[in-house]
FIKOLZA-1660 file (N, C-alpha, C; in steps of 0.1 Angstrom, whole numbers, plus 5000, padded with zeros to 4 digits):
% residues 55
   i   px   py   pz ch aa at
   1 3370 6720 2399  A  X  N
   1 3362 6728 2391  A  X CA
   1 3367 6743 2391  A  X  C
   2 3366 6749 2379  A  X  N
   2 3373 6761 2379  A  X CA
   2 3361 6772 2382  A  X  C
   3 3370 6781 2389  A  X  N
   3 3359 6794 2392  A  X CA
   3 3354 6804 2376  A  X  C
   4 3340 6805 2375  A  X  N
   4 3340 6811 2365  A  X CA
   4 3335 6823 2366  A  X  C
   5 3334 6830 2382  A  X  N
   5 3326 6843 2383  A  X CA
   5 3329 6852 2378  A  X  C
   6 3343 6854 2373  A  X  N
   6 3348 6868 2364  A  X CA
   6 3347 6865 2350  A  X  C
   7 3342 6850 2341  A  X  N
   7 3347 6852 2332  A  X CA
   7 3332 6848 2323  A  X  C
   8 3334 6856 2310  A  X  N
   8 3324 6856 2300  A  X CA
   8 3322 6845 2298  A  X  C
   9 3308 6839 2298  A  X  N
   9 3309 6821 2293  A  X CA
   9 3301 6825 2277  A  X  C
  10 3309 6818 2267  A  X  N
  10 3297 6818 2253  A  X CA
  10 3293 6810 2250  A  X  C
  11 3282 6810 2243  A  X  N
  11 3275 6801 2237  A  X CA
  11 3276 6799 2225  A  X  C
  12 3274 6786 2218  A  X  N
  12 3274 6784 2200  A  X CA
  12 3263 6784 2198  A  X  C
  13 3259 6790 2186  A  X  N
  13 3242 6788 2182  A  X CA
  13 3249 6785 2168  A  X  C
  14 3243 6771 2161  A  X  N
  14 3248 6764 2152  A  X CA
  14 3235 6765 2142  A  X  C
  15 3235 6769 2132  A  X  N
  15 3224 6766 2122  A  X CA
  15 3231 6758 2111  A  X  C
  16 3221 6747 2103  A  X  N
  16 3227 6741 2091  A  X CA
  16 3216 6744 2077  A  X  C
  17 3221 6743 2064  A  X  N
  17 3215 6749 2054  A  X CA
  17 3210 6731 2050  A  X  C
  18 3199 6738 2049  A  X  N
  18 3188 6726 2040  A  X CA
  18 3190 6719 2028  A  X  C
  19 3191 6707 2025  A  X  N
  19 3195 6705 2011  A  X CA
  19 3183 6710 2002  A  X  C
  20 3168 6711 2008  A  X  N
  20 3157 6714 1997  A  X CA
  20 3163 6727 1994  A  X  C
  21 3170 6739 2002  A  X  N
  21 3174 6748 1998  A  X CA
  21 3187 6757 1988  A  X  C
  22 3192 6738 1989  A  X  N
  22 3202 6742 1976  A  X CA
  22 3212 6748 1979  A  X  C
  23 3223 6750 1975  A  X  N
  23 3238 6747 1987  A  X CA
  23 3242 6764 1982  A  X  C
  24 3231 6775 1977  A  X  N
  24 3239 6787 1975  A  X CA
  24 3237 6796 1985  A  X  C
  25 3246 6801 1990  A  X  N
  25 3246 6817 2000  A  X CA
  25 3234 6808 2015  A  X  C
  26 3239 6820 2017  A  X  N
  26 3229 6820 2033  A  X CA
  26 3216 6821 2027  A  X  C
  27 3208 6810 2031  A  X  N
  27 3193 6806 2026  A  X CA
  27 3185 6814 2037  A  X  C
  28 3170 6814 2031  A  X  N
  28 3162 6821 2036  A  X CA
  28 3159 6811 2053  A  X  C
  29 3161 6797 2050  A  X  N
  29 3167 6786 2060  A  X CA
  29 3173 6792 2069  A  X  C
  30 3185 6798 2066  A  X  N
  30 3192 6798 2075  A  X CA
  30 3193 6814 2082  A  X  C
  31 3186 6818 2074  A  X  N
  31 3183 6833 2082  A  X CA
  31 3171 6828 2091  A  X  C
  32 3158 6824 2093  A  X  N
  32 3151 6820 2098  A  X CA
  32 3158 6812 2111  A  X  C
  33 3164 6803 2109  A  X  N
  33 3174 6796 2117  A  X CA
  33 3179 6801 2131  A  X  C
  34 3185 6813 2125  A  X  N
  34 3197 6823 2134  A  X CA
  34 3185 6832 2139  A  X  C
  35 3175 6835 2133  A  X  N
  35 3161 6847 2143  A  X CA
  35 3160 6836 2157  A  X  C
  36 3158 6824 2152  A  X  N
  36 3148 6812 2161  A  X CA
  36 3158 6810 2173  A  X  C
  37 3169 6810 2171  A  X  N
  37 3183 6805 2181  A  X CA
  37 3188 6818 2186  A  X  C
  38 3188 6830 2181  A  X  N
  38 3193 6845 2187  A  X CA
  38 3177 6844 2195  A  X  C
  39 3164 6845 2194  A  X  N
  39 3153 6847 2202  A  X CA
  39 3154 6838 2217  A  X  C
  40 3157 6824 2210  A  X  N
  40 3155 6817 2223  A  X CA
  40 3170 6822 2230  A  X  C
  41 3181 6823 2227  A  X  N
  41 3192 6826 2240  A  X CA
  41 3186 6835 2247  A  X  C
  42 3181 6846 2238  A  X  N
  42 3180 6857 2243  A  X CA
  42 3172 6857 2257  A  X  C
  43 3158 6849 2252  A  X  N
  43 3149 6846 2263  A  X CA
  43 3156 6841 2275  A  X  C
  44 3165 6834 2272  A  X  N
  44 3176 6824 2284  A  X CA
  44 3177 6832 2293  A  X  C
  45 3186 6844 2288  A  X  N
  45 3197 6850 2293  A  X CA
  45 3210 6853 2287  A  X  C
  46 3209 6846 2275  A  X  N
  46 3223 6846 2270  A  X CA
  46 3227 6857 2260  A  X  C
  47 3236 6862 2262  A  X  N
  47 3239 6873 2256  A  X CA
  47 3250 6871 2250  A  X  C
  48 3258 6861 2250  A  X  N
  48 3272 6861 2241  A  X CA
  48 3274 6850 2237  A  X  C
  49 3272 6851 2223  A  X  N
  49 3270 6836 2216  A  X CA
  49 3280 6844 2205  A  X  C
  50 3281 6829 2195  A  X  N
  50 3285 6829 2185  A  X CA
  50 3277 6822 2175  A  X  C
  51 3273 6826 2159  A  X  N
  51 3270 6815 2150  A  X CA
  51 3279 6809 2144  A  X  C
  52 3273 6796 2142  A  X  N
  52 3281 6787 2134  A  X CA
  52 3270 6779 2123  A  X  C
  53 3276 6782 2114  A  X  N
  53 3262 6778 2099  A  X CA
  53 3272 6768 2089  A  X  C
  54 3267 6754 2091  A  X  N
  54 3270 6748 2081  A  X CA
  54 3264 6747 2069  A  X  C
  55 3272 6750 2056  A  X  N
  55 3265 6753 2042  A  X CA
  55 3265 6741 2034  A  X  C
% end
């Protein structure tokens, strides 16, 4: 097992876009999405994420 106490661990926060919302631009979906999954890391403790939004 590798030591990870010096190193940044990240997280993916993955949102996917709705087909009711119709395949243009970042949907109201998927801003809502990214509040809901940036709130809860946050609560975690997680501070270094990345998103990933399938359209």
């Amino acid at each position: 097992m590798q030591n990870t106490e010096n190193k940044e661990i990240w997280t993916a926060l993955y949102a996917r876009l709705s087909m009711d919302d119709g395949n243009v631009g970042e949907s109201m979906s998927i801003g809502s999405q990214k509040a809901i999954l940036k709130r809860k890391a946050e609560e975690m403790g997680i501070h270094s994420y990345k998103f990933y939004v399938e359209m």
